[in-house]
N, C-alpha and C positions, 0 to 999 in steps of 0.2 A: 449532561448527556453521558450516555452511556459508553466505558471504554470498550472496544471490539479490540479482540488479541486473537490472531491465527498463525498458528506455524505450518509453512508448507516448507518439504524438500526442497531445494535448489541444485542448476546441477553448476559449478564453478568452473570459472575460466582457469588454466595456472597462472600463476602469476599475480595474482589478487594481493598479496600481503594478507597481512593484519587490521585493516582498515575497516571501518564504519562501515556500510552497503549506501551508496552513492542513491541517494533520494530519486532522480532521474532515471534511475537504473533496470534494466529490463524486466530482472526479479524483483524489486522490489513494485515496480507499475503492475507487474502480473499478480501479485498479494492484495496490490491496493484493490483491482479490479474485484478478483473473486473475494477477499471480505464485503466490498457493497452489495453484488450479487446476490450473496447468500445472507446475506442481512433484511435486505431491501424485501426476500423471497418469504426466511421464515418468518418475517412478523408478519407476514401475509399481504403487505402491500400493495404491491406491483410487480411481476415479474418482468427483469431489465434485459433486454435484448443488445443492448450495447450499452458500453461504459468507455468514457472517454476521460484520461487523465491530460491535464494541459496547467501550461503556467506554473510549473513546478519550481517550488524555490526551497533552496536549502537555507534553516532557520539558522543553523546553527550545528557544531558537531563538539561532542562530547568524547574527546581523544581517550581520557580516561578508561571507559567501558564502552568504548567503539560505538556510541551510537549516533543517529544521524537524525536530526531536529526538522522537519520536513513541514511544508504547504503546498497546497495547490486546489486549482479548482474541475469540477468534474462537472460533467455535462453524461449525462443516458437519456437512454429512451427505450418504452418500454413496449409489452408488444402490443396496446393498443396504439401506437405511434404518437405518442405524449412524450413532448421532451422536459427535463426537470434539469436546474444546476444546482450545484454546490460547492462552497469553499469546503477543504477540510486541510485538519494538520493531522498528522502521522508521524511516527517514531518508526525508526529499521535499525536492526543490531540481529550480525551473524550469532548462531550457537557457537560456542567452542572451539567445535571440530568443523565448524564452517559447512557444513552440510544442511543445515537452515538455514529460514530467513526468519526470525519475527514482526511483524511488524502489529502495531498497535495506534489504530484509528481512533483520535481523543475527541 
């Protein structure tokens, strides 16, 4: 399957440290969402009217280069009121200067 990689702005709390972005974590749920979104959209599928992340488990975290080894499974529906689930894993690691988030849906 194909890897999906989007970087969107984040805006940060102080106090964050140097740390991985916490799989569970609001930016990063909000990345996961709009990469399915616009995924799900331009391959012309379904347009998803809602996206639900649940069951979120952290895989694993890679102190090294701060990133966070992520699962979870997701449930939408789309706007003819079809609902679809899925497992997925995901990876999240701040930019640098911590004003991103990457994350990369495997």
């Amino acid at each position: 399957m194909k890897k999906l990689l989007y970087v969107l702005p984040v805006f940060l709390l102080a106090g964050c440290g140097d740390k991985a972005p916490k799989c569970s974590g609001e930016d990063s749920i909000g990345v996961v969402k709009k990469i399915l979104t616009r995924e799900y959209l331009q391959k012309g599928l379904i347009k998803l009217t809602e996206v639900n992340v649940q069951a979120i488990r952290t895989i694993g975290v890679d102190k090294e280069v701060d990133i966070s080894h992520c699962a979870a499974s997701v449930s939408m529906k789309d706007d003819a009121d079809r609902e679809y689930q899925k497992d997925i894993t995901y990876d999240t690691q701040y930019t640098d200067d911590k004003s991103q988030i990457y994350v990369t849906i495997n």
